[in-house]
C-alpha positions in Angstrom: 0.0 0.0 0.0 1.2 3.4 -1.3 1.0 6.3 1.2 0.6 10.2 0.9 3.9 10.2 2.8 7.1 9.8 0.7 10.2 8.1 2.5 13.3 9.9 3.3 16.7 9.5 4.4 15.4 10.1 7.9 13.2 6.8 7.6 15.6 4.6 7.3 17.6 5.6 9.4 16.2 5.2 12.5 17.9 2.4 15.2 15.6 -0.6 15.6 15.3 -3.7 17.1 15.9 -6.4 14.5 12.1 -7.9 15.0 11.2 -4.1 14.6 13.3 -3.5 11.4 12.0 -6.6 9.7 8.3 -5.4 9.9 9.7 -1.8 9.1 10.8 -3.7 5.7 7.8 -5.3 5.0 5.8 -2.4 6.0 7.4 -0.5 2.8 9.0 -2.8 0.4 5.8 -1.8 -1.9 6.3 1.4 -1.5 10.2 1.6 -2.3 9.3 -0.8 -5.1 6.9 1.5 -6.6 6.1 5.0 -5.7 8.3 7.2 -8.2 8.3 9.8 -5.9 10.9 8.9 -3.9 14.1 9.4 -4.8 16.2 6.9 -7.2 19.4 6.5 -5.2 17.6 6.0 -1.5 15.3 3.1 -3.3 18.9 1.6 -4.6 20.0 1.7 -1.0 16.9 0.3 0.2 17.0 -2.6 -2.2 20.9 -3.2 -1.9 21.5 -2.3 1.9 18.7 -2.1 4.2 17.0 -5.3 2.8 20.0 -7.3 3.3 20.3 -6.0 7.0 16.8 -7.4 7.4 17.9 -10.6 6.0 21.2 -10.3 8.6 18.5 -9.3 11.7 16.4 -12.5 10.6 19.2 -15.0 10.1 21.4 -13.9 14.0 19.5 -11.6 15.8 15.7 -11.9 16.1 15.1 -12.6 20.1 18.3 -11.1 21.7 17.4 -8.6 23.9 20.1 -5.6 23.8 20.6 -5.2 20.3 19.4 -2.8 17.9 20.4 -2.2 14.0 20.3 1.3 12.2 21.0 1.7 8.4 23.7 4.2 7.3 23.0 6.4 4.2 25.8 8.1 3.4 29.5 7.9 1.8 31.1 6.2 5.0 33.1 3.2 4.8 29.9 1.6 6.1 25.9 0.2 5.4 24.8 -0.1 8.6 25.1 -0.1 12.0 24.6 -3.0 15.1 24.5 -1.9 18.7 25.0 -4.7 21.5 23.5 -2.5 24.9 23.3 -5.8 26.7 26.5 -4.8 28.1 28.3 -1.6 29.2 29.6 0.5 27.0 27.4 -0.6 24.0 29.3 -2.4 21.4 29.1 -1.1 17.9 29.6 -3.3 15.0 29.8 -1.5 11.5 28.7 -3.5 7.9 29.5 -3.2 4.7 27.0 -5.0 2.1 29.3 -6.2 -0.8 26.4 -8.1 -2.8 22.7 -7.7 -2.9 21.0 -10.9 -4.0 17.3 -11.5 -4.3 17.8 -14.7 -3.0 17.9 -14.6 0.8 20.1 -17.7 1.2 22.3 -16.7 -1.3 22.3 -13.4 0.1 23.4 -14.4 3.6 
C-alpha cells in the first residue's frame, strides 16, 4: 500500500530492534518498489543495503534482547550499523553489504 507520505533518508535511518526492522521492511518494500516519488538512489540503498540487514536481523538476531540495528545512508566506509547495549559501554559493529542478492540464502 502506497502512502501520501514519501520516504526519506530520515526513515531509514532510525535504530531498531531487528524484530522491529523486519516489519519496518515489510511495511514498505511496496512502497520503495513502486512509488516514483521517492528518490532513485535511497530506493537503490533500500534494495541493496537495508534489505539485506533485514535478512542479517532474521538470520542472527531476532530474540536477543540488547541489540538494535540502524542503516547508514551516506559515503562512509559503512551500510549499517549493530548496537550490543546488553553490556556496558554498548558495542558497535559497522557492515559493509558487498552483494545484494534476491535470493535470501544466497544473500546471507
Amino acid at each position: 500500500m502506497i502512502t501520501n507520505t514519501v520516504l526519506r533518508k530520515e526513515d531509514c535511518e532510525v535504530r531498531r530492534t531487528p524484530e522491529e526492522l523486519i516489519a519496518w521492511i515489510d511495511s514498505v518494500d511496496e512502497q520503495f518498489r513502486f512509488d516514483d516519488r521517492i528518490d532513485k538512489e535511497l530506493v537503490k540503498r533500500f534494495l541493496e543495503e537495508i534489505r539485506p540487514l533485514g535478512d542479517l536481523a532474521r538470520l542472527k538476531y531476532l530474540g536477543k534482547p540488547g541489540l538494535f540495528l540502524r542503516p547508514k545512508i551516506g559515503n562512509q566506509a559503512y551500510d549499517a550499523e549493530i548496537f550490543d547495549t546488553s553490556s556496558y559501554p554498548e558495542y558497535i559493529t559497522r557492515v559493509e553489504f558487498t552483494s545484494a542478492y534476491r535470493d535470501y540464502y544466497l544473500a546471507l
